[in-house]
N, C-alpha and C positions, 0 to 999 in steps of 0.2 A: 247894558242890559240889567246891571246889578240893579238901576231906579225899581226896575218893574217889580223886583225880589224884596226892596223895601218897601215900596206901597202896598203890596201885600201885606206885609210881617205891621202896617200902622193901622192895618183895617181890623186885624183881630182886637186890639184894645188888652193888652193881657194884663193881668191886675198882682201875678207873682211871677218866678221866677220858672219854678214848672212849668206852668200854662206858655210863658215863652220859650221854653225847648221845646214844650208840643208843636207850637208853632212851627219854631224853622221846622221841624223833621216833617211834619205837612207840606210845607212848602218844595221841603226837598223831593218828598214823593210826587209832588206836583211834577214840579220839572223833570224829576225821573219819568214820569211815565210822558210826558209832552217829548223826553229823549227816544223814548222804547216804540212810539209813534213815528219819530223819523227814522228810527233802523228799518219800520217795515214788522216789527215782531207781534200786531195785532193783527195781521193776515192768518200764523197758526195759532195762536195766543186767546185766550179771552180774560179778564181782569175778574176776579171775586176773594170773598172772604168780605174780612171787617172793614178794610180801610176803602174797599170800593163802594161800601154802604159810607163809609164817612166822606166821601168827597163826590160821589154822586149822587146820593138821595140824605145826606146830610143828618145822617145820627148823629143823635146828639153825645157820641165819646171821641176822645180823639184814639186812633190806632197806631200799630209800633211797624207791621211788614207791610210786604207787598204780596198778594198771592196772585197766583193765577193757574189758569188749567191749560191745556192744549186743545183744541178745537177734534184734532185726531192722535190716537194714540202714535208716540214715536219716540221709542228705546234711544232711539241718536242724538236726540236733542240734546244741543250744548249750548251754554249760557253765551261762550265766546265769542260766538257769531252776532249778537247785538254788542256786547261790553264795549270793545271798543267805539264803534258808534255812540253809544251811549253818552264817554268819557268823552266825545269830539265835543257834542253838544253840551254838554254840563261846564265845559270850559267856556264855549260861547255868551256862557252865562257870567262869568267869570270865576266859577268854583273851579276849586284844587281837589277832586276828587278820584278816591283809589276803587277801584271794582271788581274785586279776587274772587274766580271764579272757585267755590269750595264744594263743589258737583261730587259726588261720586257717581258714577255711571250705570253703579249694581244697583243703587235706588230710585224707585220712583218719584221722588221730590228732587228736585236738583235745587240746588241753591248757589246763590250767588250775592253779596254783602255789599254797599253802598255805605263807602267811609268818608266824611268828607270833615277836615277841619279849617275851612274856608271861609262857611257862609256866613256864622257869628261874628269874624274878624272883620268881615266888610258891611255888617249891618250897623245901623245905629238900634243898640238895643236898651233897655230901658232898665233891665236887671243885671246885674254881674252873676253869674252863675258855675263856680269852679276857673279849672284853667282858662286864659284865655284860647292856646289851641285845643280845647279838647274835642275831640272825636263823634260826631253822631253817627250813628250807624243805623242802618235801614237794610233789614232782611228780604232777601228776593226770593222768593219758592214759585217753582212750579211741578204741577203734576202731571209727569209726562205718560202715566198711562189713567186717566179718570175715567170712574164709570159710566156707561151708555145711558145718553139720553138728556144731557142738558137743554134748555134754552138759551140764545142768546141775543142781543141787542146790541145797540150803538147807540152812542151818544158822546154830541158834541161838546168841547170846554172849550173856554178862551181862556186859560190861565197856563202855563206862563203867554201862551201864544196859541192861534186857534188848532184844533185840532180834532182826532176823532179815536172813541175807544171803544175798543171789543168789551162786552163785558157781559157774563150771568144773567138772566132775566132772576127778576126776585123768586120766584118760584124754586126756580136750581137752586139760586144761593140760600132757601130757605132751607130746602132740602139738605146740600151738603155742613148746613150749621148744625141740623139735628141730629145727621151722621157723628158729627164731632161729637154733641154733648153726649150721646151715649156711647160712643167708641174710644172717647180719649182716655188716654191710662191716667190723666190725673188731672184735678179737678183747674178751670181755669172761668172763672167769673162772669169776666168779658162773652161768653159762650151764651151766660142764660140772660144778660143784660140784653144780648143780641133779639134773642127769642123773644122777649117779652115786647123788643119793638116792632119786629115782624105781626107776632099776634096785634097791638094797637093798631097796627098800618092792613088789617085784614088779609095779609097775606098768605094762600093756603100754600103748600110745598109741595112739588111736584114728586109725587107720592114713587112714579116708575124711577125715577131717578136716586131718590132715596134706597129704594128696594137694591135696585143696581150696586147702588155704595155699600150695603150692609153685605151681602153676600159675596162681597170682592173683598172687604177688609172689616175686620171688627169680628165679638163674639157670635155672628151668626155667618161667619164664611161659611156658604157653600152646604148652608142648610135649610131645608125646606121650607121656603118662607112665601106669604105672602102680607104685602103691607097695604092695608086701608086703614080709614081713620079709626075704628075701634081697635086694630092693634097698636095703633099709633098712639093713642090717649092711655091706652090698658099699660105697655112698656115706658111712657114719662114717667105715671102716675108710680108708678113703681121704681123710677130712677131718684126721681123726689126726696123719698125717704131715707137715701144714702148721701145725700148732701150736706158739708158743713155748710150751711149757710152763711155764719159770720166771716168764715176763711173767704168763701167766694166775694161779699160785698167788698170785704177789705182788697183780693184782687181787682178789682172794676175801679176803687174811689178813685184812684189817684186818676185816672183816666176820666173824669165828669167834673164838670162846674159845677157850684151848690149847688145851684137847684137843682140836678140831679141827685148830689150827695144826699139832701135830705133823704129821697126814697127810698135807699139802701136799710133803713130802720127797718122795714116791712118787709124786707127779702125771710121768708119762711116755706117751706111745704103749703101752707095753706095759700099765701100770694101765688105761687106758680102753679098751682095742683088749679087756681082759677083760670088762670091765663091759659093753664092745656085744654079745659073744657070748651073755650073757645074755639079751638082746633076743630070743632064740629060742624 
C-alpha cells in the first residue's frame, strides 16, 4: 500500500524542501480522513475549515489541521472511539503512527494529534529535510457543540482508496471563516487569504448560521443582533483598519507557491475593504 503513498508524494512535483513536508502532511490528512471513513465517524461528523477547502475544492494553500463539527450537539463525544480504528488503518498503509487523545471534556473543541514518524522513512523523497525520524504532526478538532443551522454535503475521493465525506457546504464554511476573522483573539493570515478566495469563487455565507456563531461565542454573545449584508460589510469594513497587514501576509507565505506569493504585496485595507464590497 506504501506504492499508492509514493505516487501521490511524485505527482506533486515539489521544487524545495517545505513544499515536500506540505506534501506528506497532505497526504497524511488524506489517509487520515480515508481512516476516520472507515471507523464510520462521518455518520456524526462533517469535515470543514481550511484544509477541507484545500483537498476538496482545491485552494490554492496548503493547510496544517484537521477541523470538523458534529452534525448534533454532544457534550460525550470522545475522540477514542475512532483512534484506534483510525491507528488499524494507518498501519495498513504501513505507517507507524501515534494518536493521543488530548480532549478535555469541559471544552467544546476536543482535540486529538496525529504523530507519525513513518511516512518520510519509507518514501523516496527528493529533499533531506532535518532528522530523518522527525515527527509530523496533524491536529484533529472538533466542535462538539456548533452553532445551529449549517449545510452539508457529500463527496466522493478516490485517494488513498474510494470513499465518501461529510462535509460543510461552502456557504457554512464561509460563514464559520468570518465568525473566526472577526472573533479570533489574534490575528492569523490564512483567515483573510481564505476570504478573499470565497469572495473570487462568488460565494455568499450563510448569513443564519453566521448570526448563530456570533451570538454563541465572540464579542457579541448573547446580544441583540441581527446579521444581513449591510451589517456584515459595515462590521469587516471596520475590522480592516485594525489589521497588521504585513504580520498577516508573512502568516499565509510560507503556506502558497509563488505565484501566489507574489500577491501578498497588495494585501492592504484598501485590497480587502474591495473584496468586502463584493459581499453585496
Amino acid at each position: 500500500m506504501i506504492e499508492i503513498l509514493q505516487q501521490r508524494l511524485d505527482r506533486y512535483r515539489v521544487g524545495n524542501a517545505l513544499e515536500q513536508e506540505h506534501a506528506l502532511k497532505e497526504i497524511l490528512q488524506e489517509v487520515g480522513l480515508y481512516a476516520l471513513w472507515r471507523a464510520d465517524f462521518f455518520d456524526v461528523a462533517a469535515f470543514q475549515g481550511g484544509t477541507s477547502l484545500r483537498i476538496l475544492q482545491r485552494l490554492p494553500r496548503f493547510s496544517e489541521d484537521l477541523d470538523f463539527i458534529l452534525k448534533t450537539p454532544d457534550p460525550g463525544f470522545n475522540w477514542q472511539r475512532y483512534l484506534d480504528p483510525m491507528t488499524a488503518v494507518l498501519t495498513e498503509f504501513g505507517l507507524r503512527s501515534e494518536l493521543p487523545d488530548k480532549s478535555r471534556m469541559d471544552n467544546a473543541v476536543r482535540t486529538a494529534v496525529l504523530k507519525d514518524d513513518s511516512i518520510s522513512q519509507q518514501l523516496n523523497l527528493e529533499f533531506v529535510h532535518g532528522p530523518a525520524d522527525k515527527k509530523l504532526r496533524i491536529k484533529l478538532e472538533i466542535d462538539v457543540n456548533p452553532p445551529a443551522g449549517s449545510g452539508f454535503a457529500y463527496t466522493y475521493l478516490d485517494f488513498p482508496l474510494d470513499h465518501e465525506v461529510c462535509h460543510q457546504d461552502l456557504a457554512s464554511n464561509f460563514a464559520l471563516k468570518i465568525h473566526a476573522l472577526l472573533c479570533r483573539p489574534y490575528l492569523k493570515g490564512r483567515d483573510w487569504f481564505d476570504f478573499g478566495w470565497y469572495v473570487a469563487q462568488d460565494v455568499h455565507p450563510n448569513l443564519p448560521l453566521l448570526q448563530a456563531a456570533l451570538l454563541q461565542q465572540g464579542p457579541w454573545r448573547d446580544q441583540p443582533l441581527v446579521v444581513d449584508v449591510a451589517w456584515l460589510q459595515a462590521t469587516l469594513q471596520h475590522k480592516l483598519a485594525s489589521i497588521d497587514w504585513q504580520a498577516a501576509a508573512e502568516d499565509v507565505w510560507r503556506f502558497l507557491a509563488p505565484a501566489q506569493q507574489h500577491s501578498l504585496r497588495l494585501w492592504s485595507a484598501g485590497l480587502f475593504s474591495a473584496k468586502v464590497g463584493k459581499l453585496g
